[in-house]
TIRO-2110 file (N, C-alpha, C; in Angstrom, 1 decimal):
// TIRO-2110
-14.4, -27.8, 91.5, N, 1, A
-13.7, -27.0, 90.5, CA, 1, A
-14.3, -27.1, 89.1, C, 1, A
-14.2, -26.1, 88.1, N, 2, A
-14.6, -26.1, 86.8, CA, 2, A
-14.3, -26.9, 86.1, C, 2, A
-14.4, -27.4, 85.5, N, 3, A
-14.1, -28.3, 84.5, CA, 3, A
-13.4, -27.2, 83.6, C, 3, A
-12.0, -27.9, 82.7, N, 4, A
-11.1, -27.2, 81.7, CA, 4, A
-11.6, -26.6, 80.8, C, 4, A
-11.4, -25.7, 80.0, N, 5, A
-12.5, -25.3, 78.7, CA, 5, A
-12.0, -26.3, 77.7, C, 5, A
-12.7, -27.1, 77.2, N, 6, A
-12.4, -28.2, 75.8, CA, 6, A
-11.3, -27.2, 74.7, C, 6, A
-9.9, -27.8, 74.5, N, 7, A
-9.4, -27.5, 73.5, CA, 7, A
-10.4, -27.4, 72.5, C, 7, A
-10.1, -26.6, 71.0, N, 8, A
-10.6, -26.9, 70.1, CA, 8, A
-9.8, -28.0, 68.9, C, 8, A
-10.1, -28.3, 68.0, N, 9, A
-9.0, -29.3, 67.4, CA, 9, A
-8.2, -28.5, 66.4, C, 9, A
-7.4, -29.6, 66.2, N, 10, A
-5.7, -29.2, 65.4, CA, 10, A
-6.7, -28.0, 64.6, C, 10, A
-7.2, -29.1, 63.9, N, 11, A
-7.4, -28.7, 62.6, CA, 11, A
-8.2, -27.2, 62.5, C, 11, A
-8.8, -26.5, 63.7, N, 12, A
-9.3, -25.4, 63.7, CA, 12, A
-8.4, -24.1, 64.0, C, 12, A
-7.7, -24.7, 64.9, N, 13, A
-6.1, -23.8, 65.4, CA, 13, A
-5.2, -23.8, 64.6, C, 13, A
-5.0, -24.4, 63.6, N, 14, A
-4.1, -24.3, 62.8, CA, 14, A
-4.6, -24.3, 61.3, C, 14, A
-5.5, -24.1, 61.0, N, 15, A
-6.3, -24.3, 59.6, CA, 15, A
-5.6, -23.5, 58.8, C, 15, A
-5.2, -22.1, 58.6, N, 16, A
-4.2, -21.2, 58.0, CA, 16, A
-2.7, -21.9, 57.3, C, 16, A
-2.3, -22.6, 58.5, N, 17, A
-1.3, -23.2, 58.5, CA, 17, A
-1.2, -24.5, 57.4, C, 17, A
-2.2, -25.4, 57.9, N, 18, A
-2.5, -26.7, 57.1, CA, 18, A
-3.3, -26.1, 55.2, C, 18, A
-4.2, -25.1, 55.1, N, 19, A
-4.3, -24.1, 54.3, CA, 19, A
-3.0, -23.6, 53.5, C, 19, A
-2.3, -23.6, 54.1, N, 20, A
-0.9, -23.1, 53.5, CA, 20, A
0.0, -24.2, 53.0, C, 20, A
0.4, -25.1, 53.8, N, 21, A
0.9, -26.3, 53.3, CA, 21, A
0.5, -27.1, 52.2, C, 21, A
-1.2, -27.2, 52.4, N, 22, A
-1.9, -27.8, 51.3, CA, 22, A
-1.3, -27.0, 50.1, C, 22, A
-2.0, -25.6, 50.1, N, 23, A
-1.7, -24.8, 48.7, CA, 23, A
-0.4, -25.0, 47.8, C, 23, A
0.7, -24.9, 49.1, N, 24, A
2.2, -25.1, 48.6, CA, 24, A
2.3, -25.9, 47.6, C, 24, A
2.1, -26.9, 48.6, N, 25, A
2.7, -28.5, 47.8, CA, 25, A
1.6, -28.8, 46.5, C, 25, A
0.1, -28.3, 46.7, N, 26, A
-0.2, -27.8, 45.3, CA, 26, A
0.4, -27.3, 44.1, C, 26, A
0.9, -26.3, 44.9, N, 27, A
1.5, -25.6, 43.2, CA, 27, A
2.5, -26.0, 42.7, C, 27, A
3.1, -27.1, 44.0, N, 28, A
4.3, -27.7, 43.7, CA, 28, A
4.4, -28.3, 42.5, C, 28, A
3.2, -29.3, 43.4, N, 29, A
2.6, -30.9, 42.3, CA, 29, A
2.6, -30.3, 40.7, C, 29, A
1.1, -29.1, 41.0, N, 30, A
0.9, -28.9, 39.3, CA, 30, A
2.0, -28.4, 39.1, C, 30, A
3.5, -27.2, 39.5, N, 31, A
4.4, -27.2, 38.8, CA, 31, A
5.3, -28.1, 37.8, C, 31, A
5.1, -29.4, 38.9, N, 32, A
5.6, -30.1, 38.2, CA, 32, A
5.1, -31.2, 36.6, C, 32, A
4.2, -30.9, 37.0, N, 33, A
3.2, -31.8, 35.9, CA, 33, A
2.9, -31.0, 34.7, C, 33, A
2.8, -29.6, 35.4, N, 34, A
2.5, -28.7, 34.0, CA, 34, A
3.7, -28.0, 33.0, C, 34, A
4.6, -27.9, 34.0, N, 35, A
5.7, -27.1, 33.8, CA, 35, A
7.2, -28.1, 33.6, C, 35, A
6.8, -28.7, 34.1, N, 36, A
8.0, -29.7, 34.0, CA, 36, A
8.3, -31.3, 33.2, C, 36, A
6.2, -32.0, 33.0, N, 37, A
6.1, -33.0, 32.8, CA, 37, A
7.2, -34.2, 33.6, C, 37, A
7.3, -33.8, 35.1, N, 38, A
8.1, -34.5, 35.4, CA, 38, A
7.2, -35.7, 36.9, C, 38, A
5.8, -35.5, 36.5, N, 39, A
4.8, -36.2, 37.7, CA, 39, A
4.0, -37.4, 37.4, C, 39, A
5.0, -37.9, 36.4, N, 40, A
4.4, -39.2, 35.5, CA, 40, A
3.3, -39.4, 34.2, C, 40, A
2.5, -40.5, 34.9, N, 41, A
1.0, -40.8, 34.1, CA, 41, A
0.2, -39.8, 34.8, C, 41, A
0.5, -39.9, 36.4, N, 42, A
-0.5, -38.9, 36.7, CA, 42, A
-0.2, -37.2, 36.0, C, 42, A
0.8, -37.1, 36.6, N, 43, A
1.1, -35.6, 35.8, CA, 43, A
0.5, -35.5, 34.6, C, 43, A
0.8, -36.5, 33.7, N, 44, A
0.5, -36.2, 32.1, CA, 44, A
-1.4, -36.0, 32.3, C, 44, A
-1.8, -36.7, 32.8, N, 45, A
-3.3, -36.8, 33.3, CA, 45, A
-3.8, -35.2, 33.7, C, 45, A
-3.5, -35.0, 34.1, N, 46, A
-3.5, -33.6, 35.6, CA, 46, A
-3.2, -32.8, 34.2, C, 46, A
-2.1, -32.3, 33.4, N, 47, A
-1.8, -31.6, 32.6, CA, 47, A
-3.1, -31.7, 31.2, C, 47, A
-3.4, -32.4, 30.6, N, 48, A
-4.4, -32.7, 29.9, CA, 48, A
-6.0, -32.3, 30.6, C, 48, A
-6.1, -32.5, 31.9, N, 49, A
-7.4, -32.3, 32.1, CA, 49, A
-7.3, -30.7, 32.6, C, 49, A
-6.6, -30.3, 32.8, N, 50, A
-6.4, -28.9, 33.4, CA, 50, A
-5.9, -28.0, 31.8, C, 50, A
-5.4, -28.5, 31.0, N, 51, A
-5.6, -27.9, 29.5, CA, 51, A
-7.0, -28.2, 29.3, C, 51, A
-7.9, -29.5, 28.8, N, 52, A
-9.1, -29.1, 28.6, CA, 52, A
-10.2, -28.3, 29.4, C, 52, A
-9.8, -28.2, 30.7, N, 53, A
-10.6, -27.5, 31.6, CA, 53, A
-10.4, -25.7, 31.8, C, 53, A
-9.1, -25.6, 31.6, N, 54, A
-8.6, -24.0, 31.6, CA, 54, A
-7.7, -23.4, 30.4, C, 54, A
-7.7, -24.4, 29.1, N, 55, A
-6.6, -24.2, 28.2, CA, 55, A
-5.6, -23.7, 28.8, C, 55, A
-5.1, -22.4, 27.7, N, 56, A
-3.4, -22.0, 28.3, CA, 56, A
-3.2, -21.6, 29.6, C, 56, A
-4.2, -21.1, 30.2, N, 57, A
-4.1, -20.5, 31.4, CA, 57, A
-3.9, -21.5, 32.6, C, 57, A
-3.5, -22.7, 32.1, N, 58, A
-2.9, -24.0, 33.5, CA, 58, A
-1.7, -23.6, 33.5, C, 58, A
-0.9, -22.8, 32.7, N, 59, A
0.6, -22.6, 33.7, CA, 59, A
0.2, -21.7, 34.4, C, 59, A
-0.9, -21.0, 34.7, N, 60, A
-1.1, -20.1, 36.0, CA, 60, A
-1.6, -20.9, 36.9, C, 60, A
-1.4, -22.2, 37.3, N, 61, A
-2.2, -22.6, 37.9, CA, 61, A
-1.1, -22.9, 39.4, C, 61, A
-0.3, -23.3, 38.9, N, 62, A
0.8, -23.5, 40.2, CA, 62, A
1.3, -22.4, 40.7, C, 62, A
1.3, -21.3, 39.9, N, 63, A
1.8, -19.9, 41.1, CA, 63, A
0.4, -19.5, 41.6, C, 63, A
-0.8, -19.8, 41.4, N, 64, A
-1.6, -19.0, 41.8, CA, 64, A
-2.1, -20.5, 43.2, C, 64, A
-1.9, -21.0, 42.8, N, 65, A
-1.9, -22.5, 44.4, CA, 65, A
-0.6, -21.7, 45.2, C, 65, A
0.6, -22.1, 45.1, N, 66, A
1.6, -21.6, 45.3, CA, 66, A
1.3, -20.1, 46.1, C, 66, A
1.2, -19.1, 45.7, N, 67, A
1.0, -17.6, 46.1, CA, 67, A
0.2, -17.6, 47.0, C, 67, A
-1.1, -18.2, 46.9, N, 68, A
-2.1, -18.2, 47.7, CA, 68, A
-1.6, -18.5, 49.2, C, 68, A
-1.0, -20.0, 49.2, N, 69, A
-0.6, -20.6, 50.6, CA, 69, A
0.5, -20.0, 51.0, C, 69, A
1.4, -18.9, 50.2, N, 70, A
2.4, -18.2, 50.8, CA, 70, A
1.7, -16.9, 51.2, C, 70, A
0.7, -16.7, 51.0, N, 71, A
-0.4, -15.4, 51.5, CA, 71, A
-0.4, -15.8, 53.0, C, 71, A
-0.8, -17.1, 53.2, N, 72, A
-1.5, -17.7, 54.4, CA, 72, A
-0.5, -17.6, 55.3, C, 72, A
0.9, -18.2, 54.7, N, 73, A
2.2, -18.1, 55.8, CA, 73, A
2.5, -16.4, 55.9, C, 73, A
2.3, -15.7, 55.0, N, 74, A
2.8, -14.4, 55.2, CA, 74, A
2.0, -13.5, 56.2, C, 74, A
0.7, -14.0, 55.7, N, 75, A
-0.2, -13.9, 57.0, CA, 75, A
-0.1, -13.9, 58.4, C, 75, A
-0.1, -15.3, 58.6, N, 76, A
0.5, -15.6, 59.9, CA, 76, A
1.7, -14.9, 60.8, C, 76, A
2.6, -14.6, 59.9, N, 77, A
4.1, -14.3, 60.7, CA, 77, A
3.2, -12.7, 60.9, C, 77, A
2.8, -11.5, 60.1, N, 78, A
2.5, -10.3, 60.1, CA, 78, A
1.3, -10.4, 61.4, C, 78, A
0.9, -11.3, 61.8, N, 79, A
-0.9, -11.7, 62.7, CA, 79, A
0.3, -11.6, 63.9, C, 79, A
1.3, -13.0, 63.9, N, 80, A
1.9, -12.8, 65.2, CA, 80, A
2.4, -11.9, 65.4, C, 80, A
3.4, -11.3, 64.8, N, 81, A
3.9, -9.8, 65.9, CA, 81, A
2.8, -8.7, 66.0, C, 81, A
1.7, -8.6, 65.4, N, 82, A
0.9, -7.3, 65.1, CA, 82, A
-0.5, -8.2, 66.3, C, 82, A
-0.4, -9.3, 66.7, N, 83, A
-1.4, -9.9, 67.7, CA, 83, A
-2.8, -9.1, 67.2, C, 83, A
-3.0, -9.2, 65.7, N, 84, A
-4.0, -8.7, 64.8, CA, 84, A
-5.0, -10.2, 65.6, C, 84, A
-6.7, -9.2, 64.9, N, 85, A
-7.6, -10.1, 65.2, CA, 85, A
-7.8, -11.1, 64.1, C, 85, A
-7.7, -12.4, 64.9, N, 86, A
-7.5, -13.7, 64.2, CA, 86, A
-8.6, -13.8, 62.9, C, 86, A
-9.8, -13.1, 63.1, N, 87, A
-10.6, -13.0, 61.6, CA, 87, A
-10.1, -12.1, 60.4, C, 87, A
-9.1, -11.3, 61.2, N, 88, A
-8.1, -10.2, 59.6, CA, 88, A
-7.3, -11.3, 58.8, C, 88, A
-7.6, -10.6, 57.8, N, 89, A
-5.9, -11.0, 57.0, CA, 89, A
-6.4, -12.2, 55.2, C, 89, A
-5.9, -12.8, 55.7, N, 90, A
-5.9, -14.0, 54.3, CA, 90, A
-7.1, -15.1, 54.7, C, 90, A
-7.7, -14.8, 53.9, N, 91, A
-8.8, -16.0, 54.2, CA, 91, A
-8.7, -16.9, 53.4, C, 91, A
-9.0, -18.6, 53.5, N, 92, A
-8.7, -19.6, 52.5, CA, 92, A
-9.9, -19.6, 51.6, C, 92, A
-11.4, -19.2, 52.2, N, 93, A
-12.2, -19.1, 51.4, CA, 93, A
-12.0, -17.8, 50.6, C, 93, A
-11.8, -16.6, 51.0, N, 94, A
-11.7, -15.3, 49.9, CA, 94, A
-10.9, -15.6, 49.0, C, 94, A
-9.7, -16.6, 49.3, N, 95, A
-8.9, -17.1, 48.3, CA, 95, A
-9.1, -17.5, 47.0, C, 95, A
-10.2, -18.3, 47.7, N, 96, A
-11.1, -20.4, 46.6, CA, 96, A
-11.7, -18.9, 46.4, C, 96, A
-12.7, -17.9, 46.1, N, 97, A
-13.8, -17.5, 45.7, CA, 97, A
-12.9, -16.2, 44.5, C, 97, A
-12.0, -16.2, 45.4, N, 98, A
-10.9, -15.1, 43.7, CA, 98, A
-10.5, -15.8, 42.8, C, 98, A
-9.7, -17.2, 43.4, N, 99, A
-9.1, -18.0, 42.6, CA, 99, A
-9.9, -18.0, 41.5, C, 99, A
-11.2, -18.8, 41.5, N, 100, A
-12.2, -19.3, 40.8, CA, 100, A
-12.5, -18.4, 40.0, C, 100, A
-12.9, -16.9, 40.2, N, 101, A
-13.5, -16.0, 39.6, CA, 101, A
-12.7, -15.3, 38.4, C, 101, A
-11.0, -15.3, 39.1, N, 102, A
-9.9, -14.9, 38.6, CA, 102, A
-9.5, -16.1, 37.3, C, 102, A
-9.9, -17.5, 37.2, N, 103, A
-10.0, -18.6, 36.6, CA, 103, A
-10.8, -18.4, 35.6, C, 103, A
-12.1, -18.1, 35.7, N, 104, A
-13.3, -17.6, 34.9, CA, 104, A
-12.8, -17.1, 34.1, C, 104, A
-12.7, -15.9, 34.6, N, 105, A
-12.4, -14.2, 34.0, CA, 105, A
-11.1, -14.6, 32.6, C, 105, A
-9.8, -14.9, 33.1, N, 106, A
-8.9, -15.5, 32.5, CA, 106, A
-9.4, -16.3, 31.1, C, 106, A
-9.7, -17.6, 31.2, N, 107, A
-10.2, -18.1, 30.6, CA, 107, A
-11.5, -18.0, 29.8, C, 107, A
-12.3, -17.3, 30.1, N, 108, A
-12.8, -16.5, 29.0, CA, 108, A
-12.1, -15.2, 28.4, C, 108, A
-11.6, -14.6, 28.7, N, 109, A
-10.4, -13.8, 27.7, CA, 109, A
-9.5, -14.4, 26.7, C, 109, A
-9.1, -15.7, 27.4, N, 110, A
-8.4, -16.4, 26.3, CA, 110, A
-9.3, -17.2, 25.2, C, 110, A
-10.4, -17.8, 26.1, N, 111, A
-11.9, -18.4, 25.1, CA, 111, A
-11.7, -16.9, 23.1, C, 111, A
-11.9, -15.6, 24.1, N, 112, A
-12.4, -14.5, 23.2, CA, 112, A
-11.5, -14.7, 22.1, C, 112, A
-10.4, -14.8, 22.3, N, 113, A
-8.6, -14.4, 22.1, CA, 113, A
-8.2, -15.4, 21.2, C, 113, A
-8.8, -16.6, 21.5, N, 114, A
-9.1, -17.4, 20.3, CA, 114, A
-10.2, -18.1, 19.4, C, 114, A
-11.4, -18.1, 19.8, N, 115, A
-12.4, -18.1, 18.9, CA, 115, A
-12.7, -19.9, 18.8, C, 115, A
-12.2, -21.0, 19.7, N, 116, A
-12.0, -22.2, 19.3, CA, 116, A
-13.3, -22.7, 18.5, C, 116, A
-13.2, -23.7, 17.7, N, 117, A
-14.4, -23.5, 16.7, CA, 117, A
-15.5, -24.6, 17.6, C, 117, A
-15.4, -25.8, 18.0, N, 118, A
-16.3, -26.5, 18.3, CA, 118, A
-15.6, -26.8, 20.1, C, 118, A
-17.0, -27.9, 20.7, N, 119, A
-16.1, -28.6, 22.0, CA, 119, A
-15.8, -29.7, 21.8, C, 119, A
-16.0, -30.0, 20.8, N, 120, A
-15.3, -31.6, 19.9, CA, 120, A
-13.8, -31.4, 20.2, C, 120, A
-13.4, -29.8, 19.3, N, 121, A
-12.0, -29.7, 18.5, CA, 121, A
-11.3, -29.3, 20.4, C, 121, A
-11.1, -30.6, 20.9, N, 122, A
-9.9, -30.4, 22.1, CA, 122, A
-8.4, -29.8, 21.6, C, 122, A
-8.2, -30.0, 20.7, N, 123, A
-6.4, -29.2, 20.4, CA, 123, A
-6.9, -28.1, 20.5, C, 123, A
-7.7, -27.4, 19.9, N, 124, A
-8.2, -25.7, 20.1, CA, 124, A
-8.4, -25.2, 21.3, C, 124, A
-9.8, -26.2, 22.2, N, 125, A
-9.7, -25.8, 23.4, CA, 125, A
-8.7, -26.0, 24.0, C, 125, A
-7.4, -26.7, 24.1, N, 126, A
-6.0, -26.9, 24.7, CA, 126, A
-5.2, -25.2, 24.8, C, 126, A
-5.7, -25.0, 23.7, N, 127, A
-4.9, -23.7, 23.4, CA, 127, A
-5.5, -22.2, 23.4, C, 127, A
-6.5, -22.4, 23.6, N, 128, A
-7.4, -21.2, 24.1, CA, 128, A
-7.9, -21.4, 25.6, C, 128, A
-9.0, -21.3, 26.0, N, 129, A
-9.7, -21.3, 27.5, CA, 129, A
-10.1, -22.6, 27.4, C, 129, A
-9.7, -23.7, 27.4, N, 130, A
-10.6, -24.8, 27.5, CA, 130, A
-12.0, -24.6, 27.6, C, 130, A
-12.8, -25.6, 28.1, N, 131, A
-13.9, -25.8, 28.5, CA, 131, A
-14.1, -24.4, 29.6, C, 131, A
-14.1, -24.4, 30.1, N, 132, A
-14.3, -23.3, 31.2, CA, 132, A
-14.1, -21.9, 30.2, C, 132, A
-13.0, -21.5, 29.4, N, 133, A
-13.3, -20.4, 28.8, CA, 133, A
-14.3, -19.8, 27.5, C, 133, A
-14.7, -21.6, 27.3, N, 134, A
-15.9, -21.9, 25.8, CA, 134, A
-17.1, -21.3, 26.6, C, 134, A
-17.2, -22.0, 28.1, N, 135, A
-18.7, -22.0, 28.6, CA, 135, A
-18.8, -20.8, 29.2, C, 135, A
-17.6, -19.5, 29.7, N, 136, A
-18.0, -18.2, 30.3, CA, 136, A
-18.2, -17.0, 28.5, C, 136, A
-16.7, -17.2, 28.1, N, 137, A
-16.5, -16.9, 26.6, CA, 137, A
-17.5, -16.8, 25.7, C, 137, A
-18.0, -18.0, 25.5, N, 138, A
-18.7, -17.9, 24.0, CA, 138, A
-20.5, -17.0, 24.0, C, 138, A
-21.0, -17.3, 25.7, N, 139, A
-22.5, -16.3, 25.7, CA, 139, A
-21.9, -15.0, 25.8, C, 139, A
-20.9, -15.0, 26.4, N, 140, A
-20.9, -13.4, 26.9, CA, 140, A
-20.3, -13.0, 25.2, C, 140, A
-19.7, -13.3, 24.3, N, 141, A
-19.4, -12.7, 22.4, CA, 141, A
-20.6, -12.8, 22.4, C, 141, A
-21.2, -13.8, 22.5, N, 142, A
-22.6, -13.9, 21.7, CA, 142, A
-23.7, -12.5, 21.9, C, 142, A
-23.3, -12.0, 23.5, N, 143, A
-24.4, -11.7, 23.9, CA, 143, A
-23.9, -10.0, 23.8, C, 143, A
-22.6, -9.9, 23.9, N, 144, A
-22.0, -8.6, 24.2, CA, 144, A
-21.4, -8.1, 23.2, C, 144, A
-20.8, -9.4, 21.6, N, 145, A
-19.5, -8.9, 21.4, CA, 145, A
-18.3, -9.0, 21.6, C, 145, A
-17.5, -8.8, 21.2, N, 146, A
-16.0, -8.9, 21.4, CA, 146, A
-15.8, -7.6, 22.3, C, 146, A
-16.1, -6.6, 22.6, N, 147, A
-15.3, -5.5, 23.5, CA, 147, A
-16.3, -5.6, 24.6, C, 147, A
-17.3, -5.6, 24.6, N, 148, A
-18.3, -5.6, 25.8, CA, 148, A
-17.7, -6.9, 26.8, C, 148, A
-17.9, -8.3, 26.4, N, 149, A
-17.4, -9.7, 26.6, CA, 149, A
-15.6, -9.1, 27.3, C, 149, A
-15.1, -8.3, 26.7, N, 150, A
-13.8, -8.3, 27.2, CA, 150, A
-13.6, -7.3, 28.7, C, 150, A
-14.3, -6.2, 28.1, N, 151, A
-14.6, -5.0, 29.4, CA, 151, A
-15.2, -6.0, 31.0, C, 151, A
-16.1, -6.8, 30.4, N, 152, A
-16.5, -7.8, 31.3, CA, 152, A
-15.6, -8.4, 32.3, C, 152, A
-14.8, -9.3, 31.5, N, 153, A
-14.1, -10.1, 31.5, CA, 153, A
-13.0, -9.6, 32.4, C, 153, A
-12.3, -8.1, 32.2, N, 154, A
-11.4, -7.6, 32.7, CA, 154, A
-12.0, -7.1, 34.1, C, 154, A
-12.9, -6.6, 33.9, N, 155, A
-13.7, -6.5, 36.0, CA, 155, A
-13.4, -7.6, 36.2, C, 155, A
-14.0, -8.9, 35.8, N, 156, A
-14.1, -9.8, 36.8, CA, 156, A
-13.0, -10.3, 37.4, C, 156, A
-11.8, -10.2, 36.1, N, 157, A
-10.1, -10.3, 37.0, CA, 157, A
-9.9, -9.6, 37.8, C, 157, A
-10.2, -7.8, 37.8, N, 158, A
-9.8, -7.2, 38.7, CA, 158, A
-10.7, -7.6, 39.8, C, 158, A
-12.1, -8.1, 39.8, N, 159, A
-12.6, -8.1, 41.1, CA, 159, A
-12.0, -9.2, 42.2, C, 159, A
-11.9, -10.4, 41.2, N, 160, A
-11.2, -11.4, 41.9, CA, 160, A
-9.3, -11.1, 42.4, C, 160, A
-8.8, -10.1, 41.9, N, 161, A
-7.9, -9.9, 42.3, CA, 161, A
-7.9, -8.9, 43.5, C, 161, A
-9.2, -8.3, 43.9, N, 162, A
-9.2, -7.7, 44.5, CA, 162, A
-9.8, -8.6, 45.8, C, 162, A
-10.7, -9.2, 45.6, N, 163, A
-11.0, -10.5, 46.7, CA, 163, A
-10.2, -10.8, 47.0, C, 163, A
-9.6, -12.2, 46.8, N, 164, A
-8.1, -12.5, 47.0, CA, 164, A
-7.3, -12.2, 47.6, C, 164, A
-6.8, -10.8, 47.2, N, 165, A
-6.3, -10.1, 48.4, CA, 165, A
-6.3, -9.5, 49.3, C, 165, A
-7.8, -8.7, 49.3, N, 166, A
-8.6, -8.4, 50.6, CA, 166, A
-8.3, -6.7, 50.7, C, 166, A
-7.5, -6.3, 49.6, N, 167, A
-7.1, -5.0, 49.2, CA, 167, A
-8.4, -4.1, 49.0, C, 167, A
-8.8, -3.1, 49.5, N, 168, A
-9.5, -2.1, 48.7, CA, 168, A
-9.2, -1.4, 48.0, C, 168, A
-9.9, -0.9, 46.5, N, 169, A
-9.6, -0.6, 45.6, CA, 169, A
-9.3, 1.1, 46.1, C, 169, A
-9.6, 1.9, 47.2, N, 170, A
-9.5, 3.0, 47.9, CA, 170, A
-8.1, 2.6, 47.9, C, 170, A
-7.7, 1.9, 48.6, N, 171, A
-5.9, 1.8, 48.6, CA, 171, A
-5.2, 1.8, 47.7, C, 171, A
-5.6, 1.1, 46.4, N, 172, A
-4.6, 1.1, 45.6, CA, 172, A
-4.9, 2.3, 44.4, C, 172, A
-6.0, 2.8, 44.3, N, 173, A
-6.0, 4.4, 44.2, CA, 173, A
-5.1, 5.4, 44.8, C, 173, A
-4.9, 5.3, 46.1, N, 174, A
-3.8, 6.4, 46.5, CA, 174, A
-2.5, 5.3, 46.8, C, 174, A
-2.3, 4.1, 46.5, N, 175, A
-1.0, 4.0, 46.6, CA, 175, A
-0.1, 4.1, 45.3, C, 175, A
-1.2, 4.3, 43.9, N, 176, A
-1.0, 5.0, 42.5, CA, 176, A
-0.7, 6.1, 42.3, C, 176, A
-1.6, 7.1, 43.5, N, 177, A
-1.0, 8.5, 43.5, CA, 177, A
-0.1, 8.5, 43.9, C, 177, A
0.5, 8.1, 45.2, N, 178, A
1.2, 8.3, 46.1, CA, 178, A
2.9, 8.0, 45.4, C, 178, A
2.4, 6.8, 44.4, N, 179, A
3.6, 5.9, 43.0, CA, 179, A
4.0, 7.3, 42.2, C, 179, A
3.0, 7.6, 42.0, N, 180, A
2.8, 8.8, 40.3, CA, 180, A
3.5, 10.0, 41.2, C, 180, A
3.3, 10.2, 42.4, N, 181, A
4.2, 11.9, 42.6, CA, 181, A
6.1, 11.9, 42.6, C, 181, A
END
């Protein structure tokens, strides 16, 4: 007789799943740290380094962990009754590559939006794009301007919002028309 076909492991069969849970309890955590100051020394830690890394744009940080891993559960239940092919749908990496882009884009908008003067002055960057909005931000004014740097800026959100979701921009063209009649 044949020998059984080798399961694959947990962690490949369920990766969506464990993907999801991780995210959750991510956006939980930073909810709580950013939004709440309620996750200690670490929290206060987590909140400060995610201000100088993304300034204001860290309260988007726990709906956008958060959303993500409810993409992955929303996913899942729509895969099972639709017995869709297991490569459609939410992917954790299209996710990490919007997130990131959509992080960029953001934070240099906010970099533009406020102008912080040095990478010394951390209260500034706290309150603009941190570090991440100084280092996308300040070449693209330099190099573009303030409206070029922003026109930029705003593709790159929509493209990452469009990764992320896995939406084509064909769809949400006629699901505008389809709004507008």
């Amino acid at each position: 007789a044949a020998p059984a076909p080798a399961r694959p492991p947990f962690w490949r069969v369920q990766s969506r799943d464990l993907w999801a849970v991780a995210l959750i309890t991510l956006g939980v955590l930073l909810a709580l740290a950013l939004w709440g100051r309620q996750l200690g020394p670490v929290g206060s830690g987590i909140d400060t380094a995610c201000a100088l890394l993304a300034g204001w744009a860290r309260v988007l940080l726990p709906l956008v962990a958060a959303g993500a891993g409810i993409a992955l559960l929303v996913d899942r239940s729509q895969r099972a009754k639709e017995d869709a092919d297991p490569s459609d749908g939410a992917d954790p990496w299209r996710l990490a590559v919007g997130t990131v882009l959509g992080l960029l884009g953001v934070c240099g908008l906010a970099e533009l939006a406020k102008h912080t003067p040095s990478f010394s002055n951390t209260h500034a960057l706290k309150t603009a794009g941190g570090y991440v909005g100084a280092v996308v931000g300040r070449p693209l004014h330099a190099g573009l301007g303030t409206a070029g740097a922003s026109v930029l800026l705003v593709a790159v959100v929509l493209v990452a919002v469009l990764i992320a979701t896995g939406v084509p921009i064909a769809s949400v063209g006629r699901a505008l028309r389809i709004g507008g009649v």
